[in-house]
C-alpha positions as CSV (number, residue, x, y, z in Angstrom):
1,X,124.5,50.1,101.3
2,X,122.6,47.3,99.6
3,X,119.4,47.2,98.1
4,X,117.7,44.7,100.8
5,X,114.4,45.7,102.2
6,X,115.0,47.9,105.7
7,X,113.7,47.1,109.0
8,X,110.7,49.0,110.3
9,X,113.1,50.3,113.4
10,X,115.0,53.2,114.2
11,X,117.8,52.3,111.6
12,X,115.7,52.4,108.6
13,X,114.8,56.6,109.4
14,X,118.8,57.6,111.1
15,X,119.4,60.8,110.0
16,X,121.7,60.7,106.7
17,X,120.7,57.3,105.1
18,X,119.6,57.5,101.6
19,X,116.7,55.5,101.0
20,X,114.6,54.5,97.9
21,X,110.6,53.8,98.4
22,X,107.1,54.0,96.9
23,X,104.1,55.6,98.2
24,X,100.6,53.6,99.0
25,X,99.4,56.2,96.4
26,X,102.1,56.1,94.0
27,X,103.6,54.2,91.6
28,X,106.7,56.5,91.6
29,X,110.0,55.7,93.6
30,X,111.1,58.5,95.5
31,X,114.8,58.1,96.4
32,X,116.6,60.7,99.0
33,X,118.5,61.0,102.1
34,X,116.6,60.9,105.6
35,X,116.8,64.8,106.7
36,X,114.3,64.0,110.0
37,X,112.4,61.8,111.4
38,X,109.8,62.2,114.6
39,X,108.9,58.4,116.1
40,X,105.9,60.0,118.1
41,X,104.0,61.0,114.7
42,X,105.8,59.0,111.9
43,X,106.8,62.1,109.6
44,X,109.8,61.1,107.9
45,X,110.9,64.0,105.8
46,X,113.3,63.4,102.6
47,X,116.0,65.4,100.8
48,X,115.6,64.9,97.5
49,X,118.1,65.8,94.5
50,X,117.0,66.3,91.1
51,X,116.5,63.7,88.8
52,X,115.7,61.2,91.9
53,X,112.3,60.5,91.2
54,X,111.7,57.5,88.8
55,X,107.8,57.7,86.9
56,X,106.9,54.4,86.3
57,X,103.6,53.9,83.8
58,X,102.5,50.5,82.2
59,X,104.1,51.6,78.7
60,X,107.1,53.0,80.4
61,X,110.1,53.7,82.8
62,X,111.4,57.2,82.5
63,X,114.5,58.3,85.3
64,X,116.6,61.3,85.3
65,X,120.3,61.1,85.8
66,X,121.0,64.0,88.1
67,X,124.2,64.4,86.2
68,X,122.4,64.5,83.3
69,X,121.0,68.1,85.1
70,X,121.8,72.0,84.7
71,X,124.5,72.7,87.3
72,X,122.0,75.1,88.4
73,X,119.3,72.8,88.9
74,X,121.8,69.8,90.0
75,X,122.5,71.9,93.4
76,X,119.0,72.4,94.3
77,X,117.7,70.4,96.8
78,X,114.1,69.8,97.7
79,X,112.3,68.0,100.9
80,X,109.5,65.7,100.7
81,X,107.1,65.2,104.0
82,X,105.9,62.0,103.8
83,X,104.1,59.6,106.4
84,X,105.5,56.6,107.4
85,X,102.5,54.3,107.4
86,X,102.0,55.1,103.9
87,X,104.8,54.0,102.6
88,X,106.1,50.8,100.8
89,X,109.1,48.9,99.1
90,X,111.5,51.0,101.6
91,X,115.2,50.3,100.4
92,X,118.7,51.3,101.1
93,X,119.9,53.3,97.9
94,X,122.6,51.7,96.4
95,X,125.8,54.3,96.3
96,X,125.5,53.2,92.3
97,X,122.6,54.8,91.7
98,X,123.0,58.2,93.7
99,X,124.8,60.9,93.4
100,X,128.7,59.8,94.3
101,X,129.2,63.1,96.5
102,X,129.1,62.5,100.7
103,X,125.9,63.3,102.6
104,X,124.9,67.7,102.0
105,X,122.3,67.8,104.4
106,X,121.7,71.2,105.2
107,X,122.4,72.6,108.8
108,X,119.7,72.7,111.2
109,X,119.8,76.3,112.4
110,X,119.5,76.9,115.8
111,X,115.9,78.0,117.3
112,X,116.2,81.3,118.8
113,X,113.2,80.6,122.0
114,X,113.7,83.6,123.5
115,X,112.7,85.5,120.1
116,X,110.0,83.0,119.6
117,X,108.6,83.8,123.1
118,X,108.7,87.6,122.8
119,X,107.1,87.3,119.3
120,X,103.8,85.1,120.5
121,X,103.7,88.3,123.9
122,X,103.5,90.3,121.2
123,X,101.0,88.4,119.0
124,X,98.9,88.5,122.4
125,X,99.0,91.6,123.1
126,X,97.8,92.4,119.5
127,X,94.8,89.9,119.6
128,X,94.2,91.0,122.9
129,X,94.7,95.1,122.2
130,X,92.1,93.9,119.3
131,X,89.2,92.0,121.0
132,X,89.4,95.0,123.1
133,X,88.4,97.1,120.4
134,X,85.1,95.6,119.2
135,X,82.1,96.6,121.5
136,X,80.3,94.1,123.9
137,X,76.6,94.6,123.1
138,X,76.6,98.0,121.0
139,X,75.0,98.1,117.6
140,X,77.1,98.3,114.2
141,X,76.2,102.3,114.1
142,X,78.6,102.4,117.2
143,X,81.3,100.1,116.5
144,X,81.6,102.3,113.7
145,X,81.7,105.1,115.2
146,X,84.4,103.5,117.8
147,X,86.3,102.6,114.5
148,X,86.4,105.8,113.2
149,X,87.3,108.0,116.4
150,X,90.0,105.5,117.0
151,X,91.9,105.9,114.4
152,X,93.2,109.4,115.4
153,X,92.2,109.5,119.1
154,X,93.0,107.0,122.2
155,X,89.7,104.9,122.5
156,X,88.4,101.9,124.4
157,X,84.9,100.8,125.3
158,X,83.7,100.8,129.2
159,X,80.6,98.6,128.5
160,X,78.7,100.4,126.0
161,X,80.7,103.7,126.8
162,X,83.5,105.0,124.4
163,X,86.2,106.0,126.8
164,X,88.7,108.7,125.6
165,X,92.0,109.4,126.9
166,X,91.2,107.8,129.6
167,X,88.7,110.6,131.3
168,X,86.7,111.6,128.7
169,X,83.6,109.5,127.8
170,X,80.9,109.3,125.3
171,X,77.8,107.8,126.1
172,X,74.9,106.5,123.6
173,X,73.5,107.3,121.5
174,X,77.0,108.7,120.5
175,X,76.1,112.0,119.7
176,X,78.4,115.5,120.3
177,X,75.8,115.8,123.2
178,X,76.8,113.1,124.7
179,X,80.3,113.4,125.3
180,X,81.6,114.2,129.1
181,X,84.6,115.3,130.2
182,X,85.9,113.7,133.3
183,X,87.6,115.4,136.2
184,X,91.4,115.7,134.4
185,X,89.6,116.6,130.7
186,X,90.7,120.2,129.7
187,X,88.8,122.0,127.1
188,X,91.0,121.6,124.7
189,X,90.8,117.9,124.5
190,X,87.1,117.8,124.8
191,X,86.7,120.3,121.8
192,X,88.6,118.2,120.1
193,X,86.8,114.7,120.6
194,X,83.4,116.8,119.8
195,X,84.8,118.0,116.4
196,X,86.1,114.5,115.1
197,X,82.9,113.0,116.6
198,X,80.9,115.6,114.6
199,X,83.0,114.9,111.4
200,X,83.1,111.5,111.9
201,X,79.2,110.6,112.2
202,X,78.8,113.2,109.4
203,X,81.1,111.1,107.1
204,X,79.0,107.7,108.3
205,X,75.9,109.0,107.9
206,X,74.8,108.7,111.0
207,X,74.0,112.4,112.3
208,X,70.7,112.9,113.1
């Protein structure tokens, strides 16, 4: 490919092409091969070798040879995001001045949507399992309290009531007193949300 300034179309950003070209912000050429490119937001995004990257000063020109590079290094790649309207002095790279190997863009692996989908229900559920948990006009003494109990006992808030296991509820002010056991609460359970309540408001300061 020549080094003759490239059209603003589609041909200029086709997946493959190796292209050298300035930033507005730059003085540096970056030079790479195009890796992608969306039209509807004009992010172009570069693979760039090592040693592709020529620093240009007013004393000075400094470029590195990628073959002057590591073998390590030379097979590292790295990607540059860059937006189309800020860019200038867009050329075809000469084959003379890149590396001599054929195009080693990586793979595009496929997107798995199903996964994706089942992971943001699951985010949801999270965020929703955790708005849940923080009390609709309770004071910080309770949400506290809520915090505490619900680390080792089912809790959720009916208003300003803490709800456990489902039947069992505590009302404010949030103290042993106030617990009540629904129809299905056996003792057991109830003895058992009064002594981690006890322990708990204890540990918070907050018995009276």
């Amino acid at each position: 490919m020549g080094d003759s300034q490239t059209s603003e179309g589609g041909e200029a950003w086709a997946v493959g092409t190796r292209l050298r070209l300035q930033t507005l912000s730059s003085d540096s050429v970056i030079e790479g091969e195009v890796y992608s490119h969306d039209t509807a937001t004009g992010v172009l995004v570069l693979q760039v070798w090592p040693g592709s990257t020529t620093h240009t000063s007013s004393t000075h020109t400094s470029t590195t040879s990628p073959h002057d590079l590591n073998p390590i290094t030379q097979n590292k790649k790295s990607y540059r995001i860059l937006n189309v309207a800020h860019l200038r002095n867009v050329h075809s790279a000469s084959s003379t001045n890149t590396p001599s190997t054929p195009s080693t863009l990586r793979p595009v692996r496929p997107i798995d949507v199903q996964r994706i989908g089942a992971k943001e229900a699951q985010a949801l559920a999270e965020a929703q399992r955790d708005v849940e948990r923080i009390g609709i006009g309770v004071g910080s003494a309770a949400q506290r309290i809520f915090n505490a109990l619900s680390k080792t006992l089912p809790c959720k808030w009916d208003k300003d009531t803490i709800v456990v296991f489902d039947d069992l509820r505590i009302n404010p002010p949030y103290r042993v007193e106030d617990v009540r056991g629904g129809p299905k609460t056996i003792d057991r359970e109830l003895n058992r949300v009064k002594q981690v309540l006890e322990g708990e408001t204890r540990r918070l300061g907050l018995s009276s």
